[in-house]
C-alpha positions as CSV (number, residue, x, y, z in Angstrom):
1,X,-148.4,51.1,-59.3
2,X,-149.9,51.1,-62.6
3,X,-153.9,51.6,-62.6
4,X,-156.4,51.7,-65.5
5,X,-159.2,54.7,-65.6
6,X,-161.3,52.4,-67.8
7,X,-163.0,51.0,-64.2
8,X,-162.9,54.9,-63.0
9,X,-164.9,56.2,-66.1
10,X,-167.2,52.5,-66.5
11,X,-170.8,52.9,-67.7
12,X,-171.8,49.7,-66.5
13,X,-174.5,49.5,-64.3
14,X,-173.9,49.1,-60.5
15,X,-174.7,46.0,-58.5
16,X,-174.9,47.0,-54.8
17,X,-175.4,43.6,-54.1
18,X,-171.7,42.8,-55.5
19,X,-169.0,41.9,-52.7
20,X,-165.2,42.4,-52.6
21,X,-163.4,38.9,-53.5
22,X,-161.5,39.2,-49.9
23,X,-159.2,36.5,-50.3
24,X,-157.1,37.4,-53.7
25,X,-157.8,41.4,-52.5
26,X,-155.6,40.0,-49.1
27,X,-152.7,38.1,-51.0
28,X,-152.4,41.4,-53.0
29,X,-152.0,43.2,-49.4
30,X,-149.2,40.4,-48.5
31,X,-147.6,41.3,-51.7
32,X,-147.4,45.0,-50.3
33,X,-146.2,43.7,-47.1
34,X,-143.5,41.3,-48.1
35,X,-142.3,44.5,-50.7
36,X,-142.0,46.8,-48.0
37,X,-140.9,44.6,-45.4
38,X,-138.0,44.0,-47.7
39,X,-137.4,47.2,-48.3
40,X,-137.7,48.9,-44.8
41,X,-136.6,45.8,-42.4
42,X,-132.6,47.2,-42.6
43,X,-134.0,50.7,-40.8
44,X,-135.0,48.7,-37.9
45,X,-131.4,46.3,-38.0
46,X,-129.3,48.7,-39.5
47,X,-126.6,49.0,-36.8
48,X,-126.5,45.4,-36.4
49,X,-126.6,44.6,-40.0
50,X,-123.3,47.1,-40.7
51,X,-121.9,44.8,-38.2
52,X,-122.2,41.2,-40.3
53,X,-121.3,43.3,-43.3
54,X,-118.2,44.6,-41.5
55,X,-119.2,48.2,-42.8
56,X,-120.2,51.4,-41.6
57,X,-124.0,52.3,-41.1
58,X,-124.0,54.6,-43.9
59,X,-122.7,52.2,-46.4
60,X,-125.3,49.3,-44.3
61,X,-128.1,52.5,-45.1
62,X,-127.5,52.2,-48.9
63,X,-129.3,48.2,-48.6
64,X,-132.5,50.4,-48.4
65,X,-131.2,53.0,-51.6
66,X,-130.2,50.7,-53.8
67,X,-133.5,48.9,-53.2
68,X,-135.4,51.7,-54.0
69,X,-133.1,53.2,-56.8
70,X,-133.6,49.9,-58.7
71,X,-137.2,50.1,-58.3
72,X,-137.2,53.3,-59.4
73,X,-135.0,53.4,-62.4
74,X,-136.8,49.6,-63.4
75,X,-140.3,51.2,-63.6
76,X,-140.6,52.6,-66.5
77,X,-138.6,50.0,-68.8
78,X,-140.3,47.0,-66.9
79,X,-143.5,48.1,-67.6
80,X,-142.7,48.4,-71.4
81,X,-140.7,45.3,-71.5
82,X,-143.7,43.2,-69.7
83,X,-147.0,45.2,-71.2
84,X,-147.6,41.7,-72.9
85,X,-146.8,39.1,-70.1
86,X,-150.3,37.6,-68.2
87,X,-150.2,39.9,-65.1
88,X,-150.0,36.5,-63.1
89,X,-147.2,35.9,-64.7
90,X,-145.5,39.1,-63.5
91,X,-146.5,39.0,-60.4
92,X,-145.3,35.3,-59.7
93,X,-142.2,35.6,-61.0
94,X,-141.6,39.0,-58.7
95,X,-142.8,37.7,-55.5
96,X,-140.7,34.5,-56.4
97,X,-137.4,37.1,-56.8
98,X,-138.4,38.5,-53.1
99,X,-137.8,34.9,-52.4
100,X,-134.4,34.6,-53.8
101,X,-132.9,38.0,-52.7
102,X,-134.3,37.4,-48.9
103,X,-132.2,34.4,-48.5
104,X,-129.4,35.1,-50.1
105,X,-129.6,38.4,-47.8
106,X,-129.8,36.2,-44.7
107,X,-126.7,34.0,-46.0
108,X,-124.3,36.3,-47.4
109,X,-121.5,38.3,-45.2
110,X,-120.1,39.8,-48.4
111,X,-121.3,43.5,-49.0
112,X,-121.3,43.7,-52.7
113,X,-123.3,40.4,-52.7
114,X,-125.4,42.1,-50.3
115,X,-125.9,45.1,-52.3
116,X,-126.4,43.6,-55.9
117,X,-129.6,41.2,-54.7
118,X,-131.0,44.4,-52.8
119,X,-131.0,45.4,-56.5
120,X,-132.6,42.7,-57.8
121,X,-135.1,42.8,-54.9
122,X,-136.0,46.5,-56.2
123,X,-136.6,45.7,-59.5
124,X,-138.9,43.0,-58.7
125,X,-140.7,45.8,-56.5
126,X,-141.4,47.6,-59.7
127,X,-143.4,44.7,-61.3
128,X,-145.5,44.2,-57.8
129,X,-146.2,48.0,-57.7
130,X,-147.5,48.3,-61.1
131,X,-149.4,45.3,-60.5
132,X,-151.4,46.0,-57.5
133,X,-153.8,48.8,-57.9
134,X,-154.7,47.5,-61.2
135,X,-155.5,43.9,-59.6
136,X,-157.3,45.5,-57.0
137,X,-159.5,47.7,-59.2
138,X,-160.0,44.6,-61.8
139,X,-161.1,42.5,-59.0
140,X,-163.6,44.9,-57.2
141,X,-167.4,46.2,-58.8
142,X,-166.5,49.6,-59.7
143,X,-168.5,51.1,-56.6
144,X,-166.1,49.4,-54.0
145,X,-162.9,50.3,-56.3
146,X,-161.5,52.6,-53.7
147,X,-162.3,50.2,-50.8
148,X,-160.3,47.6,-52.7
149,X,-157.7,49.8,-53.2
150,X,-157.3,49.9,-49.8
151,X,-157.0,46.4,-48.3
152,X,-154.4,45.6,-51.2
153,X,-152.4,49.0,-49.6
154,X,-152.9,47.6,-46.3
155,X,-150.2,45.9,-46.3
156,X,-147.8,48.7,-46.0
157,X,-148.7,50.1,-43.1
158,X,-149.4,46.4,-41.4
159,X,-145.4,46.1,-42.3
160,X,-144.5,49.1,-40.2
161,X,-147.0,48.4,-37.9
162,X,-146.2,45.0,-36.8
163,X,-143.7,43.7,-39.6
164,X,-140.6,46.3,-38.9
165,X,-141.2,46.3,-35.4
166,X,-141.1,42.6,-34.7
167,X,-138.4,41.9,-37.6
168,X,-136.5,44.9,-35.3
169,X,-137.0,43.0,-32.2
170,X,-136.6,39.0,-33.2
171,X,-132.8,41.0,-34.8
172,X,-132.3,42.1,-31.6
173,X,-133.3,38.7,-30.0
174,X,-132.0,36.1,-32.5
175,X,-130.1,38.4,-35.3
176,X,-130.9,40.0,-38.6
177,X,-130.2,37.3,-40.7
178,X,-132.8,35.0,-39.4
179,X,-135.3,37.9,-39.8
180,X,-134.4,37.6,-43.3
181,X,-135.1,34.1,-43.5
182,X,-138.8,34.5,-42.3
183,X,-139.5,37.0,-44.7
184,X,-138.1,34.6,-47.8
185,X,-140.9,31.6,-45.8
186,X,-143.6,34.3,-46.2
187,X,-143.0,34.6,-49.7
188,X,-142.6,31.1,-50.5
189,X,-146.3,30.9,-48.8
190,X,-147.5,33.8,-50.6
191,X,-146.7,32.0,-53.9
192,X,-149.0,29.1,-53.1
193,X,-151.6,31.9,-52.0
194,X,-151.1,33.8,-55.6
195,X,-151.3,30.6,-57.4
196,X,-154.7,29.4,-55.6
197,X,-156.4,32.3,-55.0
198,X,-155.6,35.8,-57.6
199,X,-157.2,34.9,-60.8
200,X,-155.3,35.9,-63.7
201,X,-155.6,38.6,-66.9
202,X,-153.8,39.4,-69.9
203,X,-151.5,41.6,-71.1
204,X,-151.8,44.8,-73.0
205,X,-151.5,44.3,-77.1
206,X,-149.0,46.2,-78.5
207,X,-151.6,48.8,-80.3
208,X,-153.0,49.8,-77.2
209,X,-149.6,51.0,-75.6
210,X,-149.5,55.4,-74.6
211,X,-146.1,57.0,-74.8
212,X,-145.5,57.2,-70.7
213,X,-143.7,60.4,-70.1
214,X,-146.2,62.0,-72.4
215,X,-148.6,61.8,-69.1
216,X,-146.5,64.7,-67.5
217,X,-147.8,67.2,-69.9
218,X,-151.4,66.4,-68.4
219,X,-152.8,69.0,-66.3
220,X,-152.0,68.1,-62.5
221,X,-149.4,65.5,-62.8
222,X,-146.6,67.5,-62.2
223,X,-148.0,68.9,-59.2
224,X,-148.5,65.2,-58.1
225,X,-145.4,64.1,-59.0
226,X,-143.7,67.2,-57.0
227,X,-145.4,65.6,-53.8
228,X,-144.7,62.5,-54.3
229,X,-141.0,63.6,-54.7
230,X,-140.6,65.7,-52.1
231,X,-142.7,64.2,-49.4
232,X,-140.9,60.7,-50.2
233,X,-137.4,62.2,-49.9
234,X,-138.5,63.7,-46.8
235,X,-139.7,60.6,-45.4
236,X,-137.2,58.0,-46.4
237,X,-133.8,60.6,-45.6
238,X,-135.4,60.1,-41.7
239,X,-137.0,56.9,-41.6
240,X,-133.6,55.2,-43.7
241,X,-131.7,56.3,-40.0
242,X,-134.0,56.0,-37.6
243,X,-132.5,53.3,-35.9
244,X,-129.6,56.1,-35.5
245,X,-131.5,58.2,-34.5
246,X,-133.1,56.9,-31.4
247,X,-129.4,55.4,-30.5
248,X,-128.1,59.1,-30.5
249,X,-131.0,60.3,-28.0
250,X,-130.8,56.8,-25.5
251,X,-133.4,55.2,-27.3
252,X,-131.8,52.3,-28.7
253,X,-133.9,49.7,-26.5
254,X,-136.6,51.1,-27.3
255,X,-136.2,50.9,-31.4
256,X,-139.0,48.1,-31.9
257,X,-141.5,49.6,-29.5
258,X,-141.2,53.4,-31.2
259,X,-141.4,51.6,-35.2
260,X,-144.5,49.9,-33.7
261,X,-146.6,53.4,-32.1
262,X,-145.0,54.0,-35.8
263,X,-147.1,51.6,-37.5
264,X,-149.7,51.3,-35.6
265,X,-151.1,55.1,-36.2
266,X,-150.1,54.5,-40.1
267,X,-152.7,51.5,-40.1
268,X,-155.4,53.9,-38.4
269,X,-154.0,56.2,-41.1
270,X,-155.2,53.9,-43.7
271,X,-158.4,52.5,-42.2
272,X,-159.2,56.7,-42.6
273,X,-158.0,57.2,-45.6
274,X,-159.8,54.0,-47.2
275,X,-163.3,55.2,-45.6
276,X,-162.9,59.1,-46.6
277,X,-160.7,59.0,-50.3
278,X,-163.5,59.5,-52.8
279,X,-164.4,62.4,-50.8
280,X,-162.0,64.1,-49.1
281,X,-158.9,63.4,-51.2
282,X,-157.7,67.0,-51.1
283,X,-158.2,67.7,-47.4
284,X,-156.6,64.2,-46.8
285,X,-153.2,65.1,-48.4
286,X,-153.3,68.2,-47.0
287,X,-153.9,66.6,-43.2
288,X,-150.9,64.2,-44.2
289,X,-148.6,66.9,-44.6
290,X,-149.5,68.9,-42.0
291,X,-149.2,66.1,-39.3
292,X,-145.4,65.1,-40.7
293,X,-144.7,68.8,-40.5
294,X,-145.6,68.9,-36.4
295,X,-144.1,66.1,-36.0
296,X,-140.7,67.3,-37.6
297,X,-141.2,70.6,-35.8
298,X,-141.8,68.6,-32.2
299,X,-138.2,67.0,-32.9
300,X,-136.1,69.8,-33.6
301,X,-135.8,70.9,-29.3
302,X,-137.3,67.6,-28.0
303,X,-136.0,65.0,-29.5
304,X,-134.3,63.9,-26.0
305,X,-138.0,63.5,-24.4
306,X,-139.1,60.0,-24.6
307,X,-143.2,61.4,-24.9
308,X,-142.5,64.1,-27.7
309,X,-140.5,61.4,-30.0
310,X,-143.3,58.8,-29.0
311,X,-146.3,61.3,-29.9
312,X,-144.3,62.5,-32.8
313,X,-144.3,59.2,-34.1
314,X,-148.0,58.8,-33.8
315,X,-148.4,61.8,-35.9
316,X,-146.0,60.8,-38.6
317,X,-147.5,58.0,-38.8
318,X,-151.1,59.0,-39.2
319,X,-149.7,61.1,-42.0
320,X,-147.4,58.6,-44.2
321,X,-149.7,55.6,-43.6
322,X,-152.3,56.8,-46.1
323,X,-150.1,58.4,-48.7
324,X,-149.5,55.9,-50.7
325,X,-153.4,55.7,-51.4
326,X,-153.7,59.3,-51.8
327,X,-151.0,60.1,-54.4
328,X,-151.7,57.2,-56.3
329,X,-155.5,57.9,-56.5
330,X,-154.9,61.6,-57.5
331,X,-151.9,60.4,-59.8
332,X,-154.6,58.0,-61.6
333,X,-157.1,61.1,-61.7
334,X,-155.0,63.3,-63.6
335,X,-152.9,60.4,-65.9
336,X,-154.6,57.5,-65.8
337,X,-152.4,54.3,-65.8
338,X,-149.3,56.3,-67.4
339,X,-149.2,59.0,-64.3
340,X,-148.9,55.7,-62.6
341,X,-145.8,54.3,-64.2
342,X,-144.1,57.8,-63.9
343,X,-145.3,57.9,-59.9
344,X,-143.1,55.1,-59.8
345,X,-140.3,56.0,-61.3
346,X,-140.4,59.3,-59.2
347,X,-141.5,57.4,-55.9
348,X,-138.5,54.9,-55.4
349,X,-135.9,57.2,-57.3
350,X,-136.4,59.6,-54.0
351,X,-136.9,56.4,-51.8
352,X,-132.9,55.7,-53.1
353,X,-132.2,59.6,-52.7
354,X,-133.3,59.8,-49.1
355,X,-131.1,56.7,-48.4
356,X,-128.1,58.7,-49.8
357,X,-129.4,62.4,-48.9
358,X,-129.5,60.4,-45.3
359,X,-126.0,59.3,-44.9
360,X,-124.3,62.5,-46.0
361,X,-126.5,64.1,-43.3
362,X,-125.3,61.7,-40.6
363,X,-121.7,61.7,-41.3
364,X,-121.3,65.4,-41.5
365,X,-124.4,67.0,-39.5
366,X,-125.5,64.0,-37.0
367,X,-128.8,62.8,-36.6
368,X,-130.6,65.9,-35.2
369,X,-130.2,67.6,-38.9
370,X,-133.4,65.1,-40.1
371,X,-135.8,67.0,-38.7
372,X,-135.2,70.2,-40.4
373,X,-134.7,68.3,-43.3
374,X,-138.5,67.4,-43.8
375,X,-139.4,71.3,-42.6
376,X,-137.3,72.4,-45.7
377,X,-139.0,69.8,-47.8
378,X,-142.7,69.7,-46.5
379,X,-143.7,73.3,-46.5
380,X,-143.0,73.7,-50.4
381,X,-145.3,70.1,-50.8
382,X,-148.1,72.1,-48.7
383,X,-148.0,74.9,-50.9
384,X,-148.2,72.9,-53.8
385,X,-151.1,70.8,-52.7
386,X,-153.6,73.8,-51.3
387,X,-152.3,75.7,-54.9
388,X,-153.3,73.2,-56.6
389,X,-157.4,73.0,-56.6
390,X,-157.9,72.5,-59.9
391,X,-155.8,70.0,-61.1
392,X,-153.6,67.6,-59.1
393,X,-155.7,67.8,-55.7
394,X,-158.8,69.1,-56.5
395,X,-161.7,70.5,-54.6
396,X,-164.6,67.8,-54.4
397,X,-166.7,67.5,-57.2
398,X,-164.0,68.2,-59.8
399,X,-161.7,65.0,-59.3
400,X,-161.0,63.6,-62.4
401,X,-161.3,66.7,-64.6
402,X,-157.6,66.5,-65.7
403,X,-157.0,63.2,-67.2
C-alpha cells in the first residue's frame, strides 16, 4: 500500500484533456480482488472448510489470521528487500504466488499444509498492497489521481460484493475446494492481463531509501495508524465468524445472500467515497465509523430478526467499503509513501489479531459477544478521528499540512 507524494505535490501543468488508462487501472482492481478474495473466501466456507481439514472452526478461522499476520509482519521487510526490483516484477511474481497457494489450498486435506501456504499467500499480499496505489497514481494525470485510486480499490468491495458471496454459495453447491480452484484460474488470467496491459517502472536506488518507522513521528500518523488498528480489529474479529454467526441465529442458508447485501452497499460505499475523497475526507471517515457503530448497536438485542441483521449489513457495509481508500489517502497525507508501508504493517497485523481475538470470543463468549466488541473498539476510533482536525483527518483546506 505504498504511495509516492511526489504526484500529490507535482508542479506540472494539468491536462484536462488527459484520460485514465482504464485497462491496466482494472487489472490493478483484479489484483485487489484476487488478494482479498483469498483472504476473506474461508469466512464465507468456514464451517465447511473445518470439515475437510478435520478441525474445529476456530482453528479453520486462523486460515484467514495467518493470512493476514504474514502480510502484516512481511510489510515492512518486503518493501526493503524489493525497493530495487522493477515494480512489474513484484507484482508478477505475487499474483503468480496467489496462484500457487490457491491450488495447493483446494488439494490439500492436511492442516499444517493448509496453514503454511495461507502464509505464503499473505506475504505475497504485502508486495500487491504496496504496489497498488502507487501504480494507480503513476498511471493517472495528477488531477484524476484520486479517481484512479479508486477503480484499483474497487476490487475489494466487488470481492465482497459478488466474489465472497458466490465463492460462499458455489461451497455450498459444489464444495470449498473447487472455489479455490477458480480463484487460482483467475490469477493465472490475471497474469496474462499484467503482462499485456500494466506497463512497467523501476525500482527505488538505494540513495533515495527514508528510514520507515521514522514516519510515525510525523504529525497525524499515529492518529491514522490508531484507526486503522482499531477499526480493522473491529472489523475482521466479526467478519472472520460471520459464517458462525448467522448459523447461531438460523441464518445459515442464508450465508451468501447476507455477504452479498454485504458487498453490495460496500461497492456503493466506494463509488461515494471515490466521487467525494479530495473533499470530504474527514466527514467520510467519520460517516464510516458512525455507520459500523449502528450497525453493531442494531445487533446486540436483534440479532435474531432477519431485517435488523440484513439492514445492519447494509450499514456496515457502506462504512468498511470505502475505508481502505480513506485511511490510505490520509495515511499518504501525513507520511507520504513511508506512512504507507507502516499502514501495512498495522493493517494486516490486526487483520491476523481479529482472526485470533475472534476465536477466543467464540469459544468462551459465543457469537453474540461480536457486537459489543466493535462498540468497545469503535467509539475510541471516533474520538480520535473528530480530535484529530489538524493532523491525521483534517478539516478541508488543510489536507496535507503534516507530511
Amino acid at each position: 500500500m505504498t504511495t509516492t507524494t511526489s504526484v500529490r505535490t507535482s508542479k506540472r501543468p494539468v491536462d484536462t484533456d488527459q484520460k485514465l488508462p482504464l485497462s491496466p487501472l482494472l487489472a490493478l482492481a483484479t489484483a485487489a480482488f484476487v488478494v482479498v478474495l483469498t483472504e476473506a473466501l474461508p469466512a464465507g466456507v468456514l464451517p465447511e472448510m473445518a470439515r475437510g481439514l478435520s478441525v474445529s472452526e476456530s482453528a479453520a478461522g486462523q486460515a484467514l489470521t495467518v493470512y493476514a499476520l504474514a502480510s502484516g509482519l512481511a510489510a515492512v521487510p518486503l518493501a526493503a528487500l524489493t525497493a530495487g526490483w522493477r515494480r512489474k516484477r513484484l507484482l508478477v511474481t505475487a499474483v503468480a504466488v496467489f496462484a500457487v497457494a490457491n491450488t495447493v489450498t483446494a488439494l490439500s486435506a492436511c492442516y499444517p499444509l493448509t496453514m503454511a501456504f495461507r502464509l505464503v499467500a499473505g506475504v505475497a499480499s504485502a508486495a500487491v498492497w504496496a504496489e497498488l496505489v502507487v501504480y494507480a497514481r503513476r498511471l493517472a494525470p495528477p488531477h484524476l489521481a484520486g479517481r484512479a485510486i479508486a477503480i484499483a480499490m474497487a476490487g475489494i468491495p466487488l470481492a465482497l460484493s459478488l466474489g465472497i458471496p458466490a465463492g460462499t454459495f458455489l461451497g455450498s453447491l459444489v464444495g470449498w475446494r473447487v472455489t479455490f480452484g477458480l480463484v487460482t484460474l483467475v490469477s493465472v488470467l490475471l497474469l496474462g492481463w499484467i503482462l499485456v496491459s500494466v506497463p512497467d517502472h523501476p525500482g527505488q536506488r538505494p540513495g533515495r531509501r527514508e528510514p520507515i518507522l521514522r514516519a510515525v513521528r510525523l504529525p497525524g500518523v499515529a492518529a491514522v495508524l490508531f484507526v486503522v488498528a482499531a477499526y480493522v480489529l473491529a472489523h475482521n474479529t466479526f467478519y472472520t465468524y460471520i459464517a458462525s454467526f448467522l448459523d447461531a441465529y438460523g441464518m445459515s442458508g442464508q450465508r451468501d445472500l447476507v455477504l452479498l447485501v454485504f458487498g453490495l452497499a460496500s461497492m456503493v460505499s466506494i463509488l461515494v467515497t471515490g466521487a467525494l475523497i479530495d473533499r470530504r475526507l474527514r466527514e467520510l471517515t467519520i460517516g464510516s465509523t458512525v455507520l459500523f457503530l449502528l450497525a453493531a448497536a442494531l445487533l446486540i438485542p436483534f440479532a435474531d430478526d432477519a431485517v435488523v441483521v440484513y439492514g445492519s449489513m447494509v450499514l456496515w457495509g457502506l462504512g468498511w467499503g470505502g475505508l481502505a481508500t480513506l485511511l490510505q489517502t490520509a495515511v499518504t497525507d501525513a507520511g507520504g509513501d513511508r506512512g504507507q508501508a507502516l499502514l501495512v504493517t498495522v493493517w494486516n497485523t490486526l487483520m491476523a489479531g481479529g482472526g485470533v481475538t475472534g476465536g477466543v470470543l467464540l469459544d468462551t463468549l459465543g457469537p453474540a459477544s461480536f457486537p459489543w466488541s466493535v462498540l468497545l473498539l469503535l467509539v475510541p476510533v471516533l474520538l480520535v478521528v473528530v480530535g484529530a482536525r489538524t493532523h491525521g483527518f483534517p478539516e478541508r483546506g488543510t489536507r496535507g499540512s503534516g507530511t
